[in-house]
TORFIBA-265008 format. One line per 5 residues: number of its first residue (from 0); their letters; for each residue y, z, x of N, C-alpha, C, CB. Coordinates in Angstrom, 3 decimals. Glycine has a CB too. Layout:
BEGIN
NUM> A> Y Z X Y Z X Y Z X Y Z X; ... $
REM end
This chain:
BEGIN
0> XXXXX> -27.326 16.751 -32.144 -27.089 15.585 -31.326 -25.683 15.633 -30.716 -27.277 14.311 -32.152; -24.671 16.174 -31.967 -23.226 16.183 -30.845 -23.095 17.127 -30.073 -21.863 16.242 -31.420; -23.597 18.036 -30.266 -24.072 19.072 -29.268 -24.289 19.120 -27.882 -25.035 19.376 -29.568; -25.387 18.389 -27.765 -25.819 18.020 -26.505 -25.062 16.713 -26.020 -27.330 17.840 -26.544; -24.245 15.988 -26.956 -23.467 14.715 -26.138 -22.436 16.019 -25.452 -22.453 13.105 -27.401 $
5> XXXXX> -21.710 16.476 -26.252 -20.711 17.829 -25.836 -20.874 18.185 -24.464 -21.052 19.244 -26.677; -21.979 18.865 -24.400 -22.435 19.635 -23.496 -22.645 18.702 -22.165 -23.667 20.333 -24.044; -22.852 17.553 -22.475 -23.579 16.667 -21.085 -22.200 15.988 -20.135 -24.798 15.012 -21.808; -21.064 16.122 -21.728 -19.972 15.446 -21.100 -19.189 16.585 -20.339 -19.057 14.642 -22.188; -19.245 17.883 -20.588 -18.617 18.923 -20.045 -19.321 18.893 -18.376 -18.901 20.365 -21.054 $
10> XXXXX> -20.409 18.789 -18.711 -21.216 18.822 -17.271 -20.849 18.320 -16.462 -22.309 18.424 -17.119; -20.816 16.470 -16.911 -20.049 15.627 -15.866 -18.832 15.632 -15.349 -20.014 14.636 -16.151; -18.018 16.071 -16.759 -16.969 16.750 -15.923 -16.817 18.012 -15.167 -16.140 16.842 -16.567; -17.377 18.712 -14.907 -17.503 19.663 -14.344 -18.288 18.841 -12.440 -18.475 20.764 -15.549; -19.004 18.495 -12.954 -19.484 17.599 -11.736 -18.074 16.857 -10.944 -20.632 16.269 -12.416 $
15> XXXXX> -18.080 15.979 -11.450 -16.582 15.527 -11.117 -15.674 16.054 -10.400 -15.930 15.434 -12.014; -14.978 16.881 -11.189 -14.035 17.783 -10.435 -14.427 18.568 -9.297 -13.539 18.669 -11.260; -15.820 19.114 -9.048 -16.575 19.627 -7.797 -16.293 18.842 -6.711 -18.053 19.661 -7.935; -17.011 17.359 -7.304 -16.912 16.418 -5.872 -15.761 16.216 -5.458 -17.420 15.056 -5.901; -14.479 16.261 -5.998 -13.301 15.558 -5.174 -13.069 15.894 -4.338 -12.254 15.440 -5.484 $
20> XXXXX> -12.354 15.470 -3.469 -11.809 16.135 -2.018 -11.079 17.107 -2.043 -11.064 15.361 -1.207; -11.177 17.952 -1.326 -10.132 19.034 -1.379 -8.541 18.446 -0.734 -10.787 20.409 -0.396; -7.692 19.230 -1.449 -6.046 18.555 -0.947 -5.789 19.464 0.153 -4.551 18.658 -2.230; -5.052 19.739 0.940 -4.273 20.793 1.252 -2.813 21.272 0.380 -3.997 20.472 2.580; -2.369 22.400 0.194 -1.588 22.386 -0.490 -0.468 21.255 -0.656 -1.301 23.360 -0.284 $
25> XXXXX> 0.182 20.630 -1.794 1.265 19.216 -1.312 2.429 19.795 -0.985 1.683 17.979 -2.538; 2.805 20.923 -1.718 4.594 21.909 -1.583 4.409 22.556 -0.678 5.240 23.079 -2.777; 4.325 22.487 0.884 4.852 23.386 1.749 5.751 23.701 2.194 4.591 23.410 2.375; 6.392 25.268 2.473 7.582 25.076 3.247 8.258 24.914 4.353 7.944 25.516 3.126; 9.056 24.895 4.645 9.603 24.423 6.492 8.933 25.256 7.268 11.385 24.673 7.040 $
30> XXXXX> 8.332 26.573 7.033 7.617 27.056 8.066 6.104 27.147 7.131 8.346 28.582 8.770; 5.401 26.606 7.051 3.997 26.256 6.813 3.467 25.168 7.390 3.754 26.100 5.584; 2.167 25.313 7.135 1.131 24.079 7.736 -0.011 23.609 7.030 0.488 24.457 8.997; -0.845 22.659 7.343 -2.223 22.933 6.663 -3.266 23.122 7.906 -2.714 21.576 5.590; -4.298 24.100 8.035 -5.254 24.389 8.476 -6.348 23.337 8.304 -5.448 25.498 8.049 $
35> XXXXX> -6.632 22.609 9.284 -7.129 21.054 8.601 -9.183 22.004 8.897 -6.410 18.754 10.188; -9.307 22.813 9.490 -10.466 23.110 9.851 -10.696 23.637 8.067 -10.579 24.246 11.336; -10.094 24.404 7.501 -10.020 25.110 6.383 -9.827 24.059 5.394 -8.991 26.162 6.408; -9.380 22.495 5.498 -9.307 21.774 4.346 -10.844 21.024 4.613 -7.819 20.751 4.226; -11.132 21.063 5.921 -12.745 19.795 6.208 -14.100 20.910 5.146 -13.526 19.698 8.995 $
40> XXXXX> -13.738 22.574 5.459 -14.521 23.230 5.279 -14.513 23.494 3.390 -14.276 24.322 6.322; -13.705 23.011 2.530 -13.445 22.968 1.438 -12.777 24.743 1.105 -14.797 22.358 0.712; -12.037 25.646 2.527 -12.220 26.754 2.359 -10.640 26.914 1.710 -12.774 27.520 3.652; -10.383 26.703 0.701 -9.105 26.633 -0.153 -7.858 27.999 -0.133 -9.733 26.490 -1.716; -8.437 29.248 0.180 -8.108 30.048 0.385 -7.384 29.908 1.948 -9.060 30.792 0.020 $
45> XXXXX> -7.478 29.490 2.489 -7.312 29.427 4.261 -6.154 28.065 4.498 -9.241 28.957 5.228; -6.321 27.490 3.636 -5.729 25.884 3.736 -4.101 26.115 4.045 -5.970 24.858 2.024; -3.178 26.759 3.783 -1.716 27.012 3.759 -1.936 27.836 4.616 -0.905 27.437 2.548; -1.052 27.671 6.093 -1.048 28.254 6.959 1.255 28.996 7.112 -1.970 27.023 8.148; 0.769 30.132 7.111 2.492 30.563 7.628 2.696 30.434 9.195 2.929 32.389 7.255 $
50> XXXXX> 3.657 29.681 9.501 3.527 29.118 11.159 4.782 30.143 11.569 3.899 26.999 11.546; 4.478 30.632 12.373 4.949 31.155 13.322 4.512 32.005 14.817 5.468 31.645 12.687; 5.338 32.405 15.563 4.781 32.684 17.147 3.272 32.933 17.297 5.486 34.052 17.800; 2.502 33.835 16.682 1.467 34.251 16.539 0.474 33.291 15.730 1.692 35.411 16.076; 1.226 32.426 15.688 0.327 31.661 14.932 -0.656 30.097 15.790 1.420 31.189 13.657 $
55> XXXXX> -2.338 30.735 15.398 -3.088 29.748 16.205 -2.406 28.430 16.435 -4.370 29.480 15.572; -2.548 27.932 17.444 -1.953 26.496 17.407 -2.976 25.320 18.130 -0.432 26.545 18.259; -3.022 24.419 18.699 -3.616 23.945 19.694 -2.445 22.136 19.534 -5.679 24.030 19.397; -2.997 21.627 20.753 -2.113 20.040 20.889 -3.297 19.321 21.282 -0.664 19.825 22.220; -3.660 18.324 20.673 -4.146 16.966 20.129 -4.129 15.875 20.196 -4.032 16.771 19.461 $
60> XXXXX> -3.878 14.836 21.085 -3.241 13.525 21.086 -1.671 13.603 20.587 -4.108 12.552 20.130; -0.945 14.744 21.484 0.495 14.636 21.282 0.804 15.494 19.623 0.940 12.755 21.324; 0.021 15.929 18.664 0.025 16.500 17.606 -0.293 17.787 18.093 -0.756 15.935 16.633; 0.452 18.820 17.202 0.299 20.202 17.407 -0.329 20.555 15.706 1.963 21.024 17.969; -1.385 21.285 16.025 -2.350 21.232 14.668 -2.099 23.323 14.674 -4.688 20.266 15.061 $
65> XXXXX> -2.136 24.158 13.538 -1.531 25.053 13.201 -2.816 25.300 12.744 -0.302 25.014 12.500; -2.962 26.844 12.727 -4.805 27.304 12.099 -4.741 28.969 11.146 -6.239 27.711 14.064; -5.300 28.771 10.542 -5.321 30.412 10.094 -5.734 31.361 10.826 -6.059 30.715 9.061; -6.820 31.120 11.704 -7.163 31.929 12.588 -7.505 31.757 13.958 -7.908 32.384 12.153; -8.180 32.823 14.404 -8.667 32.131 15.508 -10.106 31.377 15.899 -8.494 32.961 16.290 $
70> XXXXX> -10.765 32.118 15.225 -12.005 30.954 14.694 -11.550 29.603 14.468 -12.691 31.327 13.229; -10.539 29.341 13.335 -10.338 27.817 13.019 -10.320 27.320 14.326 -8.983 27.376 12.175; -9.595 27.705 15.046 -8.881 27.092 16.603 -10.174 26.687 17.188 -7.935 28.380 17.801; -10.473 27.317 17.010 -12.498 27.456 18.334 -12.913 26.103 17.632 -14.410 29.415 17.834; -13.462 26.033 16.409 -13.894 24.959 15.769 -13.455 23.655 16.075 -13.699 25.139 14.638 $
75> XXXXX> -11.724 23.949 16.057 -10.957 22.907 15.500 -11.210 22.262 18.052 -8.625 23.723 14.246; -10.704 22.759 18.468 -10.728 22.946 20.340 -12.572 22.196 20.242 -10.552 25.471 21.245; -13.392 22.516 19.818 -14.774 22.373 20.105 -15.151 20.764 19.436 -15.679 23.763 19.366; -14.453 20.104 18.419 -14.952 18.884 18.148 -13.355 18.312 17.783 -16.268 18.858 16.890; -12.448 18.330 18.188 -10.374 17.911 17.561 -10.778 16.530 16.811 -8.655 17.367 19.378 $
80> XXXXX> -11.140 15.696 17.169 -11.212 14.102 16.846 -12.032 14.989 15.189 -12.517 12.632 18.357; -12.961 14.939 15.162 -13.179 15.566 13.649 -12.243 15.546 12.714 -13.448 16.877 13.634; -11.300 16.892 13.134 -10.207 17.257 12.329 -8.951 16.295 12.490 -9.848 18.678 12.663; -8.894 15.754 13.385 -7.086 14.906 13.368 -7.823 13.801 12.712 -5.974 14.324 15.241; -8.751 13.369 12.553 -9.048 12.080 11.519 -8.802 12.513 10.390 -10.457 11.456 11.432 $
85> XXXXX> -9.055 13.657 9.940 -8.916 14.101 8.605 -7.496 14.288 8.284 -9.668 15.330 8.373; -6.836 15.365 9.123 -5.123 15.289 8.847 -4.599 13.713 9.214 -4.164 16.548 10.040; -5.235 12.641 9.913 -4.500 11.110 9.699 -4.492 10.573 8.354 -5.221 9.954 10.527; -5.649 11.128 7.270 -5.981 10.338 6.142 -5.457 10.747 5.594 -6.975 10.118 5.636; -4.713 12.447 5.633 -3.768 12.988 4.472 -2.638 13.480 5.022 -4.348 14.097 3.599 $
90> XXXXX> -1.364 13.252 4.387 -0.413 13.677 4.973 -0.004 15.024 3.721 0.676 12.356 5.339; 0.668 15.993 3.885 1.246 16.876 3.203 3.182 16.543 2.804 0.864 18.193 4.139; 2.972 16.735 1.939 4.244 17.007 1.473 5.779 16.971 2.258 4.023 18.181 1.054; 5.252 18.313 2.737 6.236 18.811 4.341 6.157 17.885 4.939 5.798 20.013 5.436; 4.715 17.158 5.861 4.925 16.326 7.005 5.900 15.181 6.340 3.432 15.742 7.682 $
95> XXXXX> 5.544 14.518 5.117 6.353 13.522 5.292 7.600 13.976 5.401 6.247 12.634 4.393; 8.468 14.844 4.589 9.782 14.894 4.741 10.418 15.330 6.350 10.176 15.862 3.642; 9.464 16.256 7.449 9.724 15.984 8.760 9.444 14.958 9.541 9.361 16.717 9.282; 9.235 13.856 9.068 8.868 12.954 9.532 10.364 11.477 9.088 7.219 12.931 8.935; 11.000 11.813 8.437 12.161 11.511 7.488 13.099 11.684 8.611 12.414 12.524 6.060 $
100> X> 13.507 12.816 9.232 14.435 13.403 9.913 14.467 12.967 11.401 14.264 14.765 9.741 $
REM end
């Protein structure tokens, strides 16, 4: 019997932690970003973007949104309102402190 309570509670937690939202990383540094196409897509690996010249970009309602690739960009160019709702609901780490200055 404790067995299976054990086991059912591991589950749910395991459930649990699946569903949450994905973050983008919170510690970025002055030259990083978050890839908001890569945080909608739960693709965690992709989410921390290193910003520089070569780096996808596109502008947004006055926001400049930063991408891992160039796919993200296509995605992100093909539906934007999608993704800038999502980077409005979360801010990162970085943004707030450039946002300070």
């Amino acid at each position: 019997m404790f067995r299976a309570i054990a086991i059912t509670a591991l589950f749910a937690i395991g459930i649990i932690g699946c569903a949450s939202t994905a973050e983008p990383q919170q510690h970025l540094a002055a030259n990083q970003d978050a890839c908001w196409v890569c945080v909608h897509e739960n693709d965690l690996a992709c989410v921390k973007v290193d910003v520089d010249e070569k780096t996808p970009t596109a502008v947004y309602e006055g926001k400049t949104y930063h991408f891992c690739s160039e796919q993200c960009k296509k995605e992100f160019v093909a539906n934007p309102a999608k993704y800038a709702r999502l980077a409005r609901g979360r801010t990162t780490h970085w943004s707030r402190l450039r946002a300070r200055r």
